[in-house]
C-alpha positions in Angstrom: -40.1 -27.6 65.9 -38.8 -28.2 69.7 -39.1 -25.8 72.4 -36.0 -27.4 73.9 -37.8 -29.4 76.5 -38.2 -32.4 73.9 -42.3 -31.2 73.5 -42.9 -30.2 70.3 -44.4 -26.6 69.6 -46.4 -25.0 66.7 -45.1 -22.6 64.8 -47.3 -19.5 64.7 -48.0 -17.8 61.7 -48.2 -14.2 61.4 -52.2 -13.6 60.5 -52.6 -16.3 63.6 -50.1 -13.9 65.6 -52.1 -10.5 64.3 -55.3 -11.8 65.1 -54.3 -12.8 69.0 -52.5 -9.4 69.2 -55.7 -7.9 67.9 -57.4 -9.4 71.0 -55.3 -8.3 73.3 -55.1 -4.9 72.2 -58.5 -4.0 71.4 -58.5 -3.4 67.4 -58.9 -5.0 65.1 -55.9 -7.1 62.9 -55.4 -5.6 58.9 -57.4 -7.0 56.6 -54.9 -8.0 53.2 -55.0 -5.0 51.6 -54.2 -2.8 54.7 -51.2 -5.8 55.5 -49.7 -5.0 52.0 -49.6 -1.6 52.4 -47.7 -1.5 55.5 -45.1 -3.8 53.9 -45.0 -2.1 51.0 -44.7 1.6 53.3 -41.8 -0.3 55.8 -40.0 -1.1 52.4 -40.0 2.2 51.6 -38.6 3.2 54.9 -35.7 0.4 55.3 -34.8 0.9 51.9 -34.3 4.3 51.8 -33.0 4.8 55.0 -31.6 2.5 58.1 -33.8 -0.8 58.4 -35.3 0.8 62.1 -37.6 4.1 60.0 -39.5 0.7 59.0 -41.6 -0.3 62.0 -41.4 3.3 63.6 -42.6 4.6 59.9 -45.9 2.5 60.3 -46.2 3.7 63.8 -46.1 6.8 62.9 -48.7 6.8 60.2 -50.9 4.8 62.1 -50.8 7.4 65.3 -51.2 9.8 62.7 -54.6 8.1 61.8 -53.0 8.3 58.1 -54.8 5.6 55.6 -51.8 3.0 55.2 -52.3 3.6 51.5 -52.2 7.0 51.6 -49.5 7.0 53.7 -47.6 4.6 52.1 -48.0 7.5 48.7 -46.6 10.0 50.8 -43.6 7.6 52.5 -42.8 7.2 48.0 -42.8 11.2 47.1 -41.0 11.7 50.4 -38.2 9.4 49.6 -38.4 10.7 45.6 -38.4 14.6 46.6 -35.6 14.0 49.5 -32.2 15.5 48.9 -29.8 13.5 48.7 
């Protein structure tokens, strides 16, 4: 990959990325299981709403100090018991 300059650059990938963030914020980066459920609760979000609930909806449960499991079970019966 070039960064334009004619220099190649490395592409970073996203555990690489999560564990310099990790640093730089002070906590520590998800382990796989944790990583899955996030996906798995942003799905839930994008697909049953506009694609933006999806990052905000794991901010959310994560300022809520909500288990990303767990909240990823309450992000499914929300979007099953919603009107519609």
């Amino acid at each position: 990959m070039s960064d334009g300059t004619g220099s190649e650059t490395r592409s970073t990938t996203a555990r690489e990325w999560l564990a310099g963030f990790s640093e730089v914020i002070g906590a520590p980066a998800p382990n796989e299981d944790i990583t899955e459920a996030l996906l798995d609760l942003a799905g839930v979000a994008a697909h049953d709403s506009e694609r933006i609930a999806a990052p905000i909806a794991c901010w959310m449960a994560g300022v809520a100090g909500v288990d990303p499991a767990e909240a990823l079970e309450r992000a499914r019966r929300h979007a099953a018991e919603r009107p519609r």
